[in-house]
MIDO-468895 format. One record per residue (C-alpha): residue in three letters; x, y, z; residue number from 1. Coordinates in Angstrom, 3 decimals. Layout:
BEGIN
residu ALA | c1 X | c2 Y | c3 Z | num NUM
...
This chain:
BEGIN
residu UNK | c1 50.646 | c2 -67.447 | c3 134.408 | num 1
residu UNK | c1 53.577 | c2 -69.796 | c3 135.508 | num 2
residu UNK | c1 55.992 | c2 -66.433 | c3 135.496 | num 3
residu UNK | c1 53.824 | c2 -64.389 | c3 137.145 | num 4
residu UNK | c1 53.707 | c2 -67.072 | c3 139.925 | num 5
residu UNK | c1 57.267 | c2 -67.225 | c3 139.557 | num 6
residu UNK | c1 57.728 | c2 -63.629 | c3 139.940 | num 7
residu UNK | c1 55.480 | c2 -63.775 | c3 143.265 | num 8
residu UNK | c1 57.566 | c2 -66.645 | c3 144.554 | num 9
residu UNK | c1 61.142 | c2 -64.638 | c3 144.546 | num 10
residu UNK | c1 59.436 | c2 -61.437 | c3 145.513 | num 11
residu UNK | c1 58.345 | c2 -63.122 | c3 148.506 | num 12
residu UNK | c1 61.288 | c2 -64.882 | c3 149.143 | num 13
residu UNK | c1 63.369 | c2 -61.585 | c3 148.438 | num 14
residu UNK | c1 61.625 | c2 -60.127 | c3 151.759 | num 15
residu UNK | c1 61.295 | c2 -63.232 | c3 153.819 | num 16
residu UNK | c1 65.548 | c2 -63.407 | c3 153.283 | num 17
residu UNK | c1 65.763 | c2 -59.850 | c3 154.138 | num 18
residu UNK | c1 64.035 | c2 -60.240 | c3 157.578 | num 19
residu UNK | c1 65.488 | c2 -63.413 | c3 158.091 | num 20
residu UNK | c1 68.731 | c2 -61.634 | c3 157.572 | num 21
residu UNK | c1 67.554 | c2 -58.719 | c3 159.683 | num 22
residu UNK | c1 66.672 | c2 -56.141 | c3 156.801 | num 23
residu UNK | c1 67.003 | c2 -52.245 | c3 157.540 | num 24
residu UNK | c1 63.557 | c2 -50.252 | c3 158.452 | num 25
residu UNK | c1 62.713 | c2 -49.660 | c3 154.854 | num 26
residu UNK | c1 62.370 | c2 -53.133 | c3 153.966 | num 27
residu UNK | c1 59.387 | c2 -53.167 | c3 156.740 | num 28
residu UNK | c1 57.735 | c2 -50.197 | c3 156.225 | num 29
residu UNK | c1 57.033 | c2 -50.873 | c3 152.122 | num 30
residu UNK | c1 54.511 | c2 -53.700 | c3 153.159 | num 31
residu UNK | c1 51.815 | c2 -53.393 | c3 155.372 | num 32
residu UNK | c1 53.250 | c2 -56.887 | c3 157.128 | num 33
residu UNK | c1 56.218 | c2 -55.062 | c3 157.595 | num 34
residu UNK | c1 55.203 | c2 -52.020 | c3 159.395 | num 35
residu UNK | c1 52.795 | c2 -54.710 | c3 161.263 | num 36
residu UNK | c1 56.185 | c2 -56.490 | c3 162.644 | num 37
residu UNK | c1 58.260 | c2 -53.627 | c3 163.427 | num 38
residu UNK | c1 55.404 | c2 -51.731 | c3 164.949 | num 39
residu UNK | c1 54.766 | c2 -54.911 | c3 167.155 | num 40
residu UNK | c1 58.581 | c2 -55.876 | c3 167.838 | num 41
residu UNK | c1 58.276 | c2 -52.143 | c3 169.129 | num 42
residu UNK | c1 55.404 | c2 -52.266 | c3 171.476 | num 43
residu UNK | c1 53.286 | c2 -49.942 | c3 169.465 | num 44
residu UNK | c1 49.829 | c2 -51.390 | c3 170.915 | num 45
residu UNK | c1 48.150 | c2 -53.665 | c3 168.863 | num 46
residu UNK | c1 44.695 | c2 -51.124 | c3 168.485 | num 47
residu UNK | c1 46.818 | c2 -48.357 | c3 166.677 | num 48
residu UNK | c1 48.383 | c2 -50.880 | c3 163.689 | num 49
residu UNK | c1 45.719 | c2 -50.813 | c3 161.635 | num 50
residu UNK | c1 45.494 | c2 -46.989 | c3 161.143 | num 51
residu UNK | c1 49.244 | c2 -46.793 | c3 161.259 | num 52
residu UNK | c1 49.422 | c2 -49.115 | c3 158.128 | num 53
residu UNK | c1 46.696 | c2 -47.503 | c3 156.534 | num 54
residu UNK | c1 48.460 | c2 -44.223 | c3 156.772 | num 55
residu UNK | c1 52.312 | c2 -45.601 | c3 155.817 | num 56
residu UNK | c1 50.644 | c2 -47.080 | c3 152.957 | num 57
residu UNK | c1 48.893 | c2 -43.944 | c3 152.029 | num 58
residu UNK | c1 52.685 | c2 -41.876 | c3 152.373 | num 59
residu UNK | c1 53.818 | c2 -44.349 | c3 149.955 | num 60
residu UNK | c1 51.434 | c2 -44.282 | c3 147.373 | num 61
residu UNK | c1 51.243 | c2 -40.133 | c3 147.284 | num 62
residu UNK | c1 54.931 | c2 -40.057 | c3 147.330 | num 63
residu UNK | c1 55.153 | c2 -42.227 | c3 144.548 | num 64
residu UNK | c1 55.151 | c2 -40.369 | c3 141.090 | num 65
residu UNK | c1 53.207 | c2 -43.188 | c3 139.232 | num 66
residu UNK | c1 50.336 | c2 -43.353 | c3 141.963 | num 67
residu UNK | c1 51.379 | c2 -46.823 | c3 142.809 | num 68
residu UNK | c1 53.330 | c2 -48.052 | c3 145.975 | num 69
residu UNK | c1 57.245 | c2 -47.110 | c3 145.143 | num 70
residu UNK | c1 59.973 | c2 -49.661 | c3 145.086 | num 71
residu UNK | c1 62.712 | c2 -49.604 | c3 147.658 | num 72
residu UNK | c1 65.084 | c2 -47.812 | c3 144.963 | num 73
residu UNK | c1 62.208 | c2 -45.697 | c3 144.036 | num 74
residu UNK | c1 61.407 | c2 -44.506 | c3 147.294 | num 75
residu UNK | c1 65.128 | c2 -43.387 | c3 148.154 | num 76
residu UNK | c1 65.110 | c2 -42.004 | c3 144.801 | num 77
residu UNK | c1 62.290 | c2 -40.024 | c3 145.478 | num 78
residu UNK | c1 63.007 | c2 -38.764 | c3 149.045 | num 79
residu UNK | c1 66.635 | c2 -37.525 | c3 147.624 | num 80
residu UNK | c1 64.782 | c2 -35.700 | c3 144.913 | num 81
residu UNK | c1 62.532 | c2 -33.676 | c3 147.409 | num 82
residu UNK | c1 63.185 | c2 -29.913 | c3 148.199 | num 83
residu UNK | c1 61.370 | c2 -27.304 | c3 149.847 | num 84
residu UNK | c1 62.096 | c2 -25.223 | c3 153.132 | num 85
residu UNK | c1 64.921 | c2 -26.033 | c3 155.388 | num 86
residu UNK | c1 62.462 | c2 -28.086 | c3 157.701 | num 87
residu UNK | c1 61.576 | c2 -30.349 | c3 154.885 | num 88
residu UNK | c1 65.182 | c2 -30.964 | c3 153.963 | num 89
residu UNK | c1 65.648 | c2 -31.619 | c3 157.628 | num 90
residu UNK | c1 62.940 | c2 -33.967 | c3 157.859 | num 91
residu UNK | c1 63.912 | c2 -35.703 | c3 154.550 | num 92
residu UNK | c1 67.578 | c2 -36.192 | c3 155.324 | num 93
residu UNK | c1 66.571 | c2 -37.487 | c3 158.880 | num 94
residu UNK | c1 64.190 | c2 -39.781 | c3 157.922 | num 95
residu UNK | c1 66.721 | c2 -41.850 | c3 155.203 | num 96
residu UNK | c1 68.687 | c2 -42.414 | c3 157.984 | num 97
residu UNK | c1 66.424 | c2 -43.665 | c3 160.075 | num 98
residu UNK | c1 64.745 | c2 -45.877 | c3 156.811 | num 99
residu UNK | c1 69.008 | c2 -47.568 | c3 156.745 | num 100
residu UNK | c1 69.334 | c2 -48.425 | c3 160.469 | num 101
residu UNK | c1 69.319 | c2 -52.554 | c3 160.799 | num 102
residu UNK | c1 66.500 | c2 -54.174 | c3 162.288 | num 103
residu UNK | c1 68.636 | c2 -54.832 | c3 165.732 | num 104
residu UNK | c1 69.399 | c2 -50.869 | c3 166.064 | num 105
residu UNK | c1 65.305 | c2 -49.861 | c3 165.776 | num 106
residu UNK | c1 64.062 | c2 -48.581 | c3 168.650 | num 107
residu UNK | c1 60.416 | c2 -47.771 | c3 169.020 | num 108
residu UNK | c1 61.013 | c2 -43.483 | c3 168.543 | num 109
residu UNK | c1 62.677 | c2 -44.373 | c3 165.602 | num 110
residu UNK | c1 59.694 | c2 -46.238 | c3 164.303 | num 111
residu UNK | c1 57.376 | c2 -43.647 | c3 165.265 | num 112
residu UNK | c1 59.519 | c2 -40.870 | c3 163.492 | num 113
residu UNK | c1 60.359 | c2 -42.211 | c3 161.008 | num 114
residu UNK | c1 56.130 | c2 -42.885 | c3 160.019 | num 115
residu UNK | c1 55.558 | c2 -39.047 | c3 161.502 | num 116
residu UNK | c1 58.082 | c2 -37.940 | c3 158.837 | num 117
residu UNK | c1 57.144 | c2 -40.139 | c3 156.222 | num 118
residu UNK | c1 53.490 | c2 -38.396 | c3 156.660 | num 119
residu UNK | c1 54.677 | c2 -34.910 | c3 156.955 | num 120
residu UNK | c1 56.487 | c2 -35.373 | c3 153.454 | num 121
residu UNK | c1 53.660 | c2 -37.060 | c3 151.394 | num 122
residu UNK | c1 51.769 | c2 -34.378 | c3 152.678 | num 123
residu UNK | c1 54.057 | c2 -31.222 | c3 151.732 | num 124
residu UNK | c1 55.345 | c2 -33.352 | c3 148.628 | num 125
residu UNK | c1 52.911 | c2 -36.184 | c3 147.445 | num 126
residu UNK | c1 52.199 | c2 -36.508 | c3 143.834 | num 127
residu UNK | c1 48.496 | c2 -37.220 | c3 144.647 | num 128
residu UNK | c1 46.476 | c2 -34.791 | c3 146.225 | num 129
residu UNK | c1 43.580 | c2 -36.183 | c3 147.568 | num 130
residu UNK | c1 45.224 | c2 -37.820 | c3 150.865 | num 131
residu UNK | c1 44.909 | c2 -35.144 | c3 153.616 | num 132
residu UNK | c1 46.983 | c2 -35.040 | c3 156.688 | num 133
residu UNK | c1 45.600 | c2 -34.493 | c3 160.171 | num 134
residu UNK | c1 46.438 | c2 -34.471 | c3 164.039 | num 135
residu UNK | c1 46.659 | c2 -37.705 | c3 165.396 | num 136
residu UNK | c1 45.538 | c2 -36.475 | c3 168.950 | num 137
residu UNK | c1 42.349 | c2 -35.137 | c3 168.096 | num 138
residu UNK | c1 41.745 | c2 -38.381 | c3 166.007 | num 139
residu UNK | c1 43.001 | c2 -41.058 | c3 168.472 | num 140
residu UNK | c1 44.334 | c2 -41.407 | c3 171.900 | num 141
residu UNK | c1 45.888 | c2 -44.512 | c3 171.336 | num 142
residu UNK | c1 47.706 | c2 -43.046 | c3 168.351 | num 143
residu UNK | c1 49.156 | c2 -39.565 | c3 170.629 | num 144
residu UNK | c1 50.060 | c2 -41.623 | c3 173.239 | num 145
residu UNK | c1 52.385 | c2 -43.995 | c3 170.875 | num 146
residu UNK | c1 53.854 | c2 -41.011 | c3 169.627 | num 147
residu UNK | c1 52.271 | c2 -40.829 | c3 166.332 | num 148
residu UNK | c1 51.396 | c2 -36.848 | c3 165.363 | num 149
residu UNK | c1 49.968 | c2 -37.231 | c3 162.216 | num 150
residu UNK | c1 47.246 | c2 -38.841 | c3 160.403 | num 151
residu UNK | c1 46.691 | c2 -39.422 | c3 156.307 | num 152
residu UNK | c1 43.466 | c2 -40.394 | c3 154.989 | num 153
residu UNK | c1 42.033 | c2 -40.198 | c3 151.818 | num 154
residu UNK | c1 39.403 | c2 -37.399 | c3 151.039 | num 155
residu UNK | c1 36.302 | c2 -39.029 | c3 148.533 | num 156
residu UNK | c1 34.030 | c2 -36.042 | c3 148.705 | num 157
residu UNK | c1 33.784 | c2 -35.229 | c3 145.067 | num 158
residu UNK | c1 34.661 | c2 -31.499 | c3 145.399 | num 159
residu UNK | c1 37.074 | c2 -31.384 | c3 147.736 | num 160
residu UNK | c1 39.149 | c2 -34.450 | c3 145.768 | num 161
residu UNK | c1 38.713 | c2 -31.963 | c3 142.606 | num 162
residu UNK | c1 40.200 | c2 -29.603 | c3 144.166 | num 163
residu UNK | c1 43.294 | c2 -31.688 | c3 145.937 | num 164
residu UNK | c1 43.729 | c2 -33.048 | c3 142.083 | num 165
residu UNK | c1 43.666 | c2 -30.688 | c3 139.974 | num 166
residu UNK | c1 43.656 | c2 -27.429 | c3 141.491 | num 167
residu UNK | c1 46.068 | c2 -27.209 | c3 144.315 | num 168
residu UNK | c1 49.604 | c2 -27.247 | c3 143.501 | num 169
residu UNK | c1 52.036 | c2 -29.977 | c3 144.614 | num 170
residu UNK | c1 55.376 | c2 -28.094 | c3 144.886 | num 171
residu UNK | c1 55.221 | c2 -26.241 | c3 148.636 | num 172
residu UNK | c1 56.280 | c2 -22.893 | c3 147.585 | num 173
residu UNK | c1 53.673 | c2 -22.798 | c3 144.370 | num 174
residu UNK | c1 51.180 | c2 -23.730 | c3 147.424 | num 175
residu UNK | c1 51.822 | c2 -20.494 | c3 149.585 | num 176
residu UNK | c1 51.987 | c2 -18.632 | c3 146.402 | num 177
residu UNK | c1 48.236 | c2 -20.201 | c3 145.776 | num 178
residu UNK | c1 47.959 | c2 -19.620 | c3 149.354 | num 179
residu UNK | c1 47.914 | c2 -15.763 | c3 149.547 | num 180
residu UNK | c1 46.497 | c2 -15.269 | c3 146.195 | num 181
residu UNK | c1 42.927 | c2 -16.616 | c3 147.359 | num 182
residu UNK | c1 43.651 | c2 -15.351 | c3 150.753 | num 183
residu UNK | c1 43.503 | c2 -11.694 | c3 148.749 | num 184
residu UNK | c1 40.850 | c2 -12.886 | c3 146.276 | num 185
residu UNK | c1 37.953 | c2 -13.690 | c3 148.910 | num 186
residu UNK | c1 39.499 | c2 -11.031 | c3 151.269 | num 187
residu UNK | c1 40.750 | c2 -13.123 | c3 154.179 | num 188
residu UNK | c1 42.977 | c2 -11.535 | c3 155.644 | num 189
residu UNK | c1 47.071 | c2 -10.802 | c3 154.902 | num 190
residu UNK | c1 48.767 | c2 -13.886 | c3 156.283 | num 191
residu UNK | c1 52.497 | c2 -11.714 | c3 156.288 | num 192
residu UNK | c1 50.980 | c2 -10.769 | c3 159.813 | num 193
residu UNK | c1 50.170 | c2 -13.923 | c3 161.095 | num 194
residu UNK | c1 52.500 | c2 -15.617 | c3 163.575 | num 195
residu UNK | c1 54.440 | c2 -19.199 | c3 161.733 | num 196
residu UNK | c1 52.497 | c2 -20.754 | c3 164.917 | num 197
residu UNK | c1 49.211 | c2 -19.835 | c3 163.557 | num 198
residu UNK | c1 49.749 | c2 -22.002 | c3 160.303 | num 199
residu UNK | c1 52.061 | c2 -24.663 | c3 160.257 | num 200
residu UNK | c1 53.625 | c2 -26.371 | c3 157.151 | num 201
residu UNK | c1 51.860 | c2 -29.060 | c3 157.746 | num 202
residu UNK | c1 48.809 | c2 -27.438 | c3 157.327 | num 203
residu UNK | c1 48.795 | c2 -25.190 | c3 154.526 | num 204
residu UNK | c1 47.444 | c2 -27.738 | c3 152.234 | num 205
residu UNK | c1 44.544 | c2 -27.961 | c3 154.227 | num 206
residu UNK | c1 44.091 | c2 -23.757 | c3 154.246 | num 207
residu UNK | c1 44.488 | c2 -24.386 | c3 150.408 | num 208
residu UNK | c1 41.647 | c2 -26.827 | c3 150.421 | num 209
residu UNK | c1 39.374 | c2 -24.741 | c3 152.256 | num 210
residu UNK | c1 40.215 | c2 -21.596 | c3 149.820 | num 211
residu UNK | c1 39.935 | c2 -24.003 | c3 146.742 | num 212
residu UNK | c1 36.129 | c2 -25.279 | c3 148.161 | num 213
residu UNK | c1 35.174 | c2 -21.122 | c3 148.543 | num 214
residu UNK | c1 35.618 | c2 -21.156 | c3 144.810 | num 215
residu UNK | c1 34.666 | c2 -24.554 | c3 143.231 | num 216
residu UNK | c1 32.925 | c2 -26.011 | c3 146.388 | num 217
residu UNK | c1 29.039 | c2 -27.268 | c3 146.950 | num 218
residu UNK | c1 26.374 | c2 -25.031 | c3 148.047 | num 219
residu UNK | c1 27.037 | c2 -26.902 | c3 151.602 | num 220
residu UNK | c1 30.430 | c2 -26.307 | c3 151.406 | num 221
residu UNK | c1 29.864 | c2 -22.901 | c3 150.501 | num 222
residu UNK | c1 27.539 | c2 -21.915 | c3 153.449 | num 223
residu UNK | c1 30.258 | c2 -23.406 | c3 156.062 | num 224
residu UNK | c1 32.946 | c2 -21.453 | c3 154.369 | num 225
residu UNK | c1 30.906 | c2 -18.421 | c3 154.978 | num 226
residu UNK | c1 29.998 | c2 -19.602 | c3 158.443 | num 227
residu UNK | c1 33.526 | c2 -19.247 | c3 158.743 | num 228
residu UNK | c1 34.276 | c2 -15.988 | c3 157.137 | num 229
residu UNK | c1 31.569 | c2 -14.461 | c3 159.728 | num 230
residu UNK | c1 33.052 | c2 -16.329 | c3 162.979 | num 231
residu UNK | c1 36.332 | c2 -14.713 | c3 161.706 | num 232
residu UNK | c1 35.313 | c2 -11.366 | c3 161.138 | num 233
residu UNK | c1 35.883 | c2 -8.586 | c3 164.273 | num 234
residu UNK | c1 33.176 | c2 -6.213 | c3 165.160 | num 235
residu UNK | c1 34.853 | c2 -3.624 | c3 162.867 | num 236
residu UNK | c1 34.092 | c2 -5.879 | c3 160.207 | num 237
residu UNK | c1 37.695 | c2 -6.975 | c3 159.488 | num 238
residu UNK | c1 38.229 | c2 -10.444 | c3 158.419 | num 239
residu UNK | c1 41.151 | c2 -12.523 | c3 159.480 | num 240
residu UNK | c1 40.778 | c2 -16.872 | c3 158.575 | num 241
residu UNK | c1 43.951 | c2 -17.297 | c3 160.226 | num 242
residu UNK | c1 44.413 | c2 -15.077 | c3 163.487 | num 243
residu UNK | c1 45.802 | c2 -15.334 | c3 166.936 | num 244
residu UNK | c1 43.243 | c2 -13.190 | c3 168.738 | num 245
residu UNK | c1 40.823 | c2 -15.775 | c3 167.359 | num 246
residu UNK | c1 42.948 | c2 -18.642 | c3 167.061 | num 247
residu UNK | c1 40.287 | c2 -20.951 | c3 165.721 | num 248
residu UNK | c1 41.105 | c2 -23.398 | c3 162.785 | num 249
residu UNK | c1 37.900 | c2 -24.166 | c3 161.116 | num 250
residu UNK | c1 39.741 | c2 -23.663 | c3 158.078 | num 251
residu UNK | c1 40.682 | c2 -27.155 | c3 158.592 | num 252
residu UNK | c1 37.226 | c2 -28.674 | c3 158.728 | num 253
residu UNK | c1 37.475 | c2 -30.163 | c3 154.887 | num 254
residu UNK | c1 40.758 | c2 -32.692 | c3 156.232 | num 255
residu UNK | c1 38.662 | c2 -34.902 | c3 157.027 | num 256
residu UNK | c1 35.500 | c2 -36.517 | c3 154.528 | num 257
residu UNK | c1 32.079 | c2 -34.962 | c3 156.325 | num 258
residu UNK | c1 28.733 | c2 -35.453 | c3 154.401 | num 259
residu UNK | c1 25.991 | c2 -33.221 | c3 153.937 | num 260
residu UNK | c1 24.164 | c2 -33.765 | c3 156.974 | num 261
residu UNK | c1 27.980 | c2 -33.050 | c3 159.015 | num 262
residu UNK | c1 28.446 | c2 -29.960 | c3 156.707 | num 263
residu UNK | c1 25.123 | c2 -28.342 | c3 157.485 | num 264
residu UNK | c1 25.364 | c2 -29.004 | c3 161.617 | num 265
residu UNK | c1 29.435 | c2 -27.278 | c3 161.171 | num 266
residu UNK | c1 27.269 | c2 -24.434 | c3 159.460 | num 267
residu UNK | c1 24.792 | c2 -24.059 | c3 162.136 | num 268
residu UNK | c1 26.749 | c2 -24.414 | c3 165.177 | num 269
residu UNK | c1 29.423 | c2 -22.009 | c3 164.066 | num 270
residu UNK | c1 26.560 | c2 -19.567 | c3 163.100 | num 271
residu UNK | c1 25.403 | c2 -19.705 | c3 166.703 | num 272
residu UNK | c1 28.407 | c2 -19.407 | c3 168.208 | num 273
residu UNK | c1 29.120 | c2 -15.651 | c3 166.035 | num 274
residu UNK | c1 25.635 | c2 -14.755 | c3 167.215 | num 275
residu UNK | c1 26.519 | c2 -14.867 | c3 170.973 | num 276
residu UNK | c1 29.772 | c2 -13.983 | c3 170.654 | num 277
residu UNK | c1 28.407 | c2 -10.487 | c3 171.123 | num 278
residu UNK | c1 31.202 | c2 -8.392 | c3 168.788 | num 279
residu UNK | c1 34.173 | c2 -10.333 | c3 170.497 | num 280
residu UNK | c1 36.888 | c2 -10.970 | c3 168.344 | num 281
residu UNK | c1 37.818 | c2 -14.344 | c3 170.151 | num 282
residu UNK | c1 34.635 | c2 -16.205 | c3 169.652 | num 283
residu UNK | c1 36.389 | c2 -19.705 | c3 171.359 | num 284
residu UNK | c1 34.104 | c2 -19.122 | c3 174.512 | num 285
residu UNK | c1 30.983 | c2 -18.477 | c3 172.557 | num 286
residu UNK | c1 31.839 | c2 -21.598 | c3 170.209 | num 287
residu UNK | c1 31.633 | c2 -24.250 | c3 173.459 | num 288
residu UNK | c1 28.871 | c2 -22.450 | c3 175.133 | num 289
residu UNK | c1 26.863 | c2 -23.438 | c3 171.667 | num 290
residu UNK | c1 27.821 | c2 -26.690 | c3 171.579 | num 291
residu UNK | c1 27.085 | c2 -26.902 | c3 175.814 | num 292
residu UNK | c1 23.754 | c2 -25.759 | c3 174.448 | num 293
residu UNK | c1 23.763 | c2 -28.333 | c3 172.498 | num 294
residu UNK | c1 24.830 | c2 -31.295 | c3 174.704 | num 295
residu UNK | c1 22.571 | c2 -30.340 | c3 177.607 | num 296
residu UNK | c1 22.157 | c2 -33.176 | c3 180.037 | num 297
residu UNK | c1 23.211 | c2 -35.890 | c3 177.719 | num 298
residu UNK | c1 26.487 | c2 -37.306 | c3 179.021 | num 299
residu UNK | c1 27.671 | c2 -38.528 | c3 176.518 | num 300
residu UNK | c1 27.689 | c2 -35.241 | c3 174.528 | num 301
residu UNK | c1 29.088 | c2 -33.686 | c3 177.667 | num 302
residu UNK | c1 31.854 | c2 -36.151 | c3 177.866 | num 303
residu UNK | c1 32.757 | c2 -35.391 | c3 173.729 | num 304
residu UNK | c1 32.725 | c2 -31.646 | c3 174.477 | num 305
residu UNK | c1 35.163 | c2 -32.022 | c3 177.710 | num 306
residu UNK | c1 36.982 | c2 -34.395 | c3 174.865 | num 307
residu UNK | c1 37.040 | c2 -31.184 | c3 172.713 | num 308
residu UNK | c1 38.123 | c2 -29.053 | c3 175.391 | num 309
residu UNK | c1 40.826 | c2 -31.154 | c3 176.452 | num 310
residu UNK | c1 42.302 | c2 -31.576 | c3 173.219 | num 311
residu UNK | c1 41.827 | c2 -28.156 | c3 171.735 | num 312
residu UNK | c1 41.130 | c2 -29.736 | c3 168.497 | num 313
residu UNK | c1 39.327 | c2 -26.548 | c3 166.750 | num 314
residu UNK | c1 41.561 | c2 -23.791 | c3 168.578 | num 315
residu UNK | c1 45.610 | c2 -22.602 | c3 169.090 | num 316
């Protein structure tokens, strides 16, 4: 017991020396204190740290091979091990810079890129599957307007975690291999023709998700999927998921945890919004005149749907 106090003691003395001594980004961003500070000495309001430390800490612990929040060797170690397309190397190369600048050359953009990097790569690269990256401006306000693009939460449906586990693979390329193979399997369309716009790196593991649920998902889960198969099917019966004359991204639904009760309204309101969309291919229109149906006088709901609008959350 006395060592393990011990142990504690210098630990915490290590980092209260290093920021005394005005210790390089890295140093704050491994402790959620740390990425409280330097998000404060930054100006990054006060509302958004929570989240923001929530999702470093989440980076961390997917990045980290044993599951548990890396070292300050290990997580250099592990950023210098990382491959994957050009943008990833990019990102990766960019981002141990940023993690060596001194405390007195951090300005507030290199915070906030730093964190948006450190997001993107647990999400391309983490170890463990089940944290699931989304965009910050259709989650938070505060979060878009301090720069922050990303989000990383952990999924606890049951399914969808058993599929980010143990069925979805970790490297990025063995993803898009994944990728178009169930893409071919349940007949969604040939993503060779779709624009790089249409599905960012970012969010393939989420289009992986959604293709892993059609096979080993819940009934629920099931019946939204095909809510989505019909919203993205033409009126010559040609299915595309991903598709710029119907730019939706429903695909993406599964990001974020949703219980039955969320799962069945998805279902529903998608299915009325193919049923008026008359045969057009881009259903976007028909999609907010269901959910106007839905609001009708209530401001509130008529406030969240302008919200919608505004943010383009479910369309390209």
């Amino acid at each position: 017991m006395f060592l393990k106090k011990l142990s504690i003691l210098f630990l915490i003395l290590t980092i209260s020396s290093a920021n005394a001594a005005g210790g390089k980004l890295i140093d704050f961003l491994l402790f959620d204190s740390g990425v409280a500070e330097i998000l404060t000495k930054n100006g990054v309001d006060a509302i958004a740290i929570p989240r923001v430390k929530r999702y470093v800490a989440n980076s961390l612990q997917a990045l980290s091979l044993s599951g548990a929040k890396p070292t300050k060797a290990q997580l250099k170690e592990i950023l210098n091990g990382l491959g994957g397309s050009p943008q990833d190397i990019k990102i990766k190369n960019s981002l141990l810079a940023l993690l060596d600048k001194p405390e007195d050359k951090i300005r507030k953009r290199d915070v906030v890129t730093a964190i948006n990097s450190l997001i993107f790569l647990a999400n391309r690269h983490g170890s463990t599957g089940s944290a699931m990256l989304a965009c910050a401006q259709c989650v938070s306000d505060v979060l878009s307007k301090n720069g922050f693009k990303f989000t990383l939460e952990e999924i606890n449906n049951t399914a969808a975690r058993k599929v980010l586990d143990q069925t979805l693979p970790k490297q990025p390329r063995q993803l898009t291999n994944y990728i178009n193979t169930k893409m071919a399997k349940f007949n969604f369309g040939d993503l060779s023709r779709v624009s790089p716009k249409m599905l960012r790196p970012e969010e393939e593991k989420s289009l992986g998700l959604f293709l892993g649920l059609a096979e080993a998902g819940n009934k629920k889960q099931k019946a939204l999927i095909e809510a989505v198969r019909e919203f993205s099917t033409d009126q010559n019966g040609v299915t595309n998921l991903v598709d710029s004359r119907n730019p939706h991204t429903f695909w993406k639904l599964f990001s974020e945890d949703m219980d039955d009760e969320t799962v069945e309204g998805w279902t529903k309101i998608i299915k009325e919004a193919t049923e008026s969309a008359d045969g057009q291919t881009n259903k976007q229109d028909a999609f907010y005149a269901a959910l106007k149906k839905r609001a009708g006088d209530d401001q509130y709901m008529n406030d969240q749907l302008e919200f919608l609008k505004k943010k383009n959350c479910f369309f390209k």
